[in-house]
Backbone as CSV, one residue per row, in Angstrom:
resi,resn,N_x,N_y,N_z,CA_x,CA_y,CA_z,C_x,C_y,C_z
1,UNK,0.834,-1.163,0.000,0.000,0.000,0.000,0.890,1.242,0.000
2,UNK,0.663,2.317,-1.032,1.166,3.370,-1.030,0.465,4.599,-0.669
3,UNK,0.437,5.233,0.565,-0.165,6.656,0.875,0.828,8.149,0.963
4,UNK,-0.112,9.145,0.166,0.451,9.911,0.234,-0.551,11.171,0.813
5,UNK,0.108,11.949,1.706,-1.098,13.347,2.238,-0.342,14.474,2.457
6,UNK,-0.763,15.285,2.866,-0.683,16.816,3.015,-0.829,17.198,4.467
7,UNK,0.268,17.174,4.962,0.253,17.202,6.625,0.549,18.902,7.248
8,UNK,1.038,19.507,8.107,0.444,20.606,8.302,1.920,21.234,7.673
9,UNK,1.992,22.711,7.787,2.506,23.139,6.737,3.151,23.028,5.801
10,UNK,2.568,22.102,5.047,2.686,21.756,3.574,3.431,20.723,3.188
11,UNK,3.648,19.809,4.241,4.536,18.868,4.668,4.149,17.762,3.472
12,UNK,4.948,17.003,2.667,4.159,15.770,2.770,4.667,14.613,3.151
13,UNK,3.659,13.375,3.457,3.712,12.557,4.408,3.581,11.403,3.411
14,UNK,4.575,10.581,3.292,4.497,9.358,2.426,4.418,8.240,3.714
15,UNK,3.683,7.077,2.751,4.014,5.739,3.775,4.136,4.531,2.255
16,UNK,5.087,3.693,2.256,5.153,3.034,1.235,5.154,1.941,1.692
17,UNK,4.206,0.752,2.348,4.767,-0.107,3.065,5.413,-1.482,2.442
18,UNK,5.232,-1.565,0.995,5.501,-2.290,0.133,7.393,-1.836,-0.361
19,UNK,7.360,-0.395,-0.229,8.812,-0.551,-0.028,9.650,-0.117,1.006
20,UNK,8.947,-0.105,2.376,9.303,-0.285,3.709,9.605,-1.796,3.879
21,UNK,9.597,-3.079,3.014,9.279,-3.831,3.730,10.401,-4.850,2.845
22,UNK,10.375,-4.026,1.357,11.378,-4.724,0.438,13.031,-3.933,0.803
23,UNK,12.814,-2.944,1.825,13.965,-2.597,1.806,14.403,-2.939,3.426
24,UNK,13.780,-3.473,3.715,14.149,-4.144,5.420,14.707,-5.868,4.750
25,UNK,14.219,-6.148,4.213,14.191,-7.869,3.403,15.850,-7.142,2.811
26,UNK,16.374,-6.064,1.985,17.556,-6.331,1.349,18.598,-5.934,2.742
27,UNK,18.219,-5.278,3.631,19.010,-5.172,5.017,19.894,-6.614,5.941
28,UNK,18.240,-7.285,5.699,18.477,-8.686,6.274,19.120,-10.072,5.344
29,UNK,18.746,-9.618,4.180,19.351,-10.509,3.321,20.307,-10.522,2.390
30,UNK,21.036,-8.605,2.362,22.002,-9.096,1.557,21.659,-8.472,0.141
31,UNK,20.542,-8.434,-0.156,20.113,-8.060,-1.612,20.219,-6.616,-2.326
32,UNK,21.110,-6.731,-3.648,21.248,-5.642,-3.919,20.504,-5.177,-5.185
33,UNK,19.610,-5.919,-5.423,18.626,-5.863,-7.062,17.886,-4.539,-6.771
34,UNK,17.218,-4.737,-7.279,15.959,-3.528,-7.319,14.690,-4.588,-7.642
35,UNK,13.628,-3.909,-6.863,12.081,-4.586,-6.998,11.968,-4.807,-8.692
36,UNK,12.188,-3.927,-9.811,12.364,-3.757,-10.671,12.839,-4.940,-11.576
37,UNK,13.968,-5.578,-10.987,15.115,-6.542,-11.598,14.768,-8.208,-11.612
38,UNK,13.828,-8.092,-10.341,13.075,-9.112,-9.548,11.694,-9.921,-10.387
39,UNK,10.592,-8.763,-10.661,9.830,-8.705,-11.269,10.067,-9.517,-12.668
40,UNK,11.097,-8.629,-13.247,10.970,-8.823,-14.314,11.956,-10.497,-14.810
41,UNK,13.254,-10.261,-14.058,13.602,-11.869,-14.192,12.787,-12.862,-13.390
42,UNK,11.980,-12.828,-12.587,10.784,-13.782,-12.464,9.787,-14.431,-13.265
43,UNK,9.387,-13.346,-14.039,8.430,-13.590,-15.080,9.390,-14.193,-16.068
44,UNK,10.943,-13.879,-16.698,11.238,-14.364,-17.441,11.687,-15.933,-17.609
45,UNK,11.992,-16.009,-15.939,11.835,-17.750,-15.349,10.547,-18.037,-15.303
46,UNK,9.896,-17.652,-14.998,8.459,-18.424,-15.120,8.085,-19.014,-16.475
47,UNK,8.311,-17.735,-17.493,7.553,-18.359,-18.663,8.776,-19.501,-19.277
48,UNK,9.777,-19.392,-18.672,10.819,-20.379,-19.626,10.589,-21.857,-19.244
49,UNK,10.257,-21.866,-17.767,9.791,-23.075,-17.290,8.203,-23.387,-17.708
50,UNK,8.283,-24.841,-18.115,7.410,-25.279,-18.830,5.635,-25.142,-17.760
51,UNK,6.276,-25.850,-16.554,5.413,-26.004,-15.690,4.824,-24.856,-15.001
52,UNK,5.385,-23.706,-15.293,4.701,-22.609,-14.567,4.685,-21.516,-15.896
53,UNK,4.637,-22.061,-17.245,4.286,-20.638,-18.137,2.998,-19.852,-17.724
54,UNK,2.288,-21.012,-17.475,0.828,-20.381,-17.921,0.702,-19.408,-16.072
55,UNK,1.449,-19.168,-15.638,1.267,-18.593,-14.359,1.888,-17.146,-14.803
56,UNK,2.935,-16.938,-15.238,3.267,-15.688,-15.714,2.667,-14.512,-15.573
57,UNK,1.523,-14.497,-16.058,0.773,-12.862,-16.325,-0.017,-12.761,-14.875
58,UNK,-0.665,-13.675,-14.257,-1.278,-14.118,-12.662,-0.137,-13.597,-12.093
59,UNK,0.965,-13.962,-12.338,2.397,-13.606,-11.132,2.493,-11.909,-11.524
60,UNK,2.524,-11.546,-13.071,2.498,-10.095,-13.046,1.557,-9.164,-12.715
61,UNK,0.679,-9.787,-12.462,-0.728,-9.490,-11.910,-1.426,-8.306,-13.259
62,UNK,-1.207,-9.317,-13.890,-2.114,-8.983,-14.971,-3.350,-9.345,-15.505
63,UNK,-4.650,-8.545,-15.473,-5.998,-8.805,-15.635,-6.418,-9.734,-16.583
64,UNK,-7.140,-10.604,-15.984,-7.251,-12.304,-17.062,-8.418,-11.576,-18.148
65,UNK,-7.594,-12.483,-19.513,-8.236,-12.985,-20.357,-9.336,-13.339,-20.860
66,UNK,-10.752,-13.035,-21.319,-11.239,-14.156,-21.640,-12.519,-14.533,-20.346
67,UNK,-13.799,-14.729,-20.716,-14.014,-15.030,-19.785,-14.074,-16.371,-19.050
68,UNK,-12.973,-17.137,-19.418,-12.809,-18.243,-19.259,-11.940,-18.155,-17.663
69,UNK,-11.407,-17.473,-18.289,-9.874,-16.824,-16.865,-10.571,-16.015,-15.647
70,UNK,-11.930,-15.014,-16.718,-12.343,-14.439,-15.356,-12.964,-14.964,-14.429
71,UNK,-13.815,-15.656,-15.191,-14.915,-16.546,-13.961,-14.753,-17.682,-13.744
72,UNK,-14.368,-18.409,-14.262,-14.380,-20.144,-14.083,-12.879,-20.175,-13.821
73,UNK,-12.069,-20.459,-14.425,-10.162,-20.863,-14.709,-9.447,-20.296,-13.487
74,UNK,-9.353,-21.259,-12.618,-8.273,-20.426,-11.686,-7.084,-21.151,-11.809
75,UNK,-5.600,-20.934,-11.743,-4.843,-21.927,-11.153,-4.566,-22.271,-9.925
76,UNK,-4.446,-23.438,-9.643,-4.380,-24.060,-8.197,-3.420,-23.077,-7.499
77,UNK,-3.613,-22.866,-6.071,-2.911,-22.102,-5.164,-1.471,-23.027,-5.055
78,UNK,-1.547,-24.303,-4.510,-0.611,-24.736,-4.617,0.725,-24.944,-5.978
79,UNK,0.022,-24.790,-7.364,0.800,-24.480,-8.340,1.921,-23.343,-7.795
80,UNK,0.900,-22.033,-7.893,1.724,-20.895,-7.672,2.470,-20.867,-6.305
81,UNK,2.244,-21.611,-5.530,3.917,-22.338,-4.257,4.584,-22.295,-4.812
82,UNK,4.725,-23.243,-4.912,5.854,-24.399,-5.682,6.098,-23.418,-6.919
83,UNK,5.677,-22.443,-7.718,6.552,-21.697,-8.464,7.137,-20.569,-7.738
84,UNK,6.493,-20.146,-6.904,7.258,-18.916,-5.641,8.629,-19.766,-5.320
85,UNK,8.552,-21.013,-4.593,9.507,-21.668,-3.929,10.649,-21.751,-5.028
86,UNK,10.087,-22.458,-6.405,11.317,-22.231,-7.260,11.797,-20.985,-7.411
87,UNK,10.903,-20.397,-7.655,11.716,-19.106,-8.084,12.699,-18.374,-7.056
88,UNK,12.247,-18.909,-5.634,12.984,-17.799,-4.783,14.890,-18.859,-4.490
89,UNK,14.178,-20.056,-5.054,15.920,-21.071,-4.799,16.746,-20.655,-6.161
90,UNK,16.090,-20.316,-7.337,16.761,-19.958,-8.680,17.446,-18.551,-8.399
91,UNK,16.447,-17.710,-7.225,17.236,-16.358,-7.185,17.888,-16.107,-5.956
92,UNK,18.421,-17.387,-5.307,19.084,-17.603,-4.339,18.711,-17.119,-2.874
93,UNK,17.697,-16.894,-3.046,16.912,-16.261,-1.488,16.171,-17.198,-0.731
94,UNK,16.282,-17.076,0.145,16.730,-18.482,1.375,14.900,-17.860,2.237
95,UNK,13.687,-18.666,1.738,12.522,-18.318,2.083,12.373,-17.809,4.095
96,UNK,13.649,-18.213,4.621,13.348,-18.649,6.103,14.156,-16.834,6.333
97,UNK,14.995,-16.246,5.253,15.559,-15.203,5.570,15.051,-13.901,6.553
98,UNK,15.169,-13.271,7.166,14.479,-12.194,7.739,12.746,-12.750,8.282
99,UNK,12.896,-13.587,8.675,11.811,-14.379,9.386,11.793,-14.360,10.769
C-alpha cells in the first residue's frame, strides 16, 4: 500500500509499506537488485519453465483474459507455491531469511 497526504505546513507525508518492507528484506538478506530486476527476471523464469508458463501474467498481476480466466479458470494455489519456492531457490533467497 502506497499513501500519500498533506500534513500541516505543507509537509508531505508518504508511507510506502511495500517498499518499507522490500527494503528491510535487502538489510536482512544481503540483496542488492531492485524490486524492478526481480519482477521482471521472475516472469522471465516463469515463462521459460514449462510447468509454470501459464502462471506468468497471474504472477504479473495482470488482468485475465477471456471469460474463461475471469470466472471459471483459476490456477491451483498450490501451483503458484511451488513456483514462488522455485523461483525464490533460482534467485538464491533463502525463504526462512528475515523471518
Amino acid at each position: 500500500m502506497k499513501f500519500e497526504s498533506l500534513v500541516t505546513k505543507g509537509e508531505l507525508k508518504k508511507i510506502d509499506n511495500i517498499g518499507s518492507t522490500f527494503n528491510r528484506l535487502r538489510r536482512t538478506t544481503k540483496v542488492s537488485k531492485s524490486p524492478k530486476f526481480f519482477r521482471k527476471a521472475s516472469a522471465d523464469m516463469l515463462n521459460s519453465e514449462p510447468r509454470f508458463a501459464s502462471l506468468t501474467g497471474l504472477f504479473l498481476g495482470h488482468a485475465p483474459e477471456g471469460v474463461a480466466d475471469k470466472h471459471y479458470v483459476r490456477p491451483p494455489q498450490e501451483l503458484m507455491n511451488h513456483a514462488i519456492t522455485w523461483l525464490g531457490l533460482r534467485l538464491g533467497i533463502d525463504p526462512n531469511d528475515g523471518v
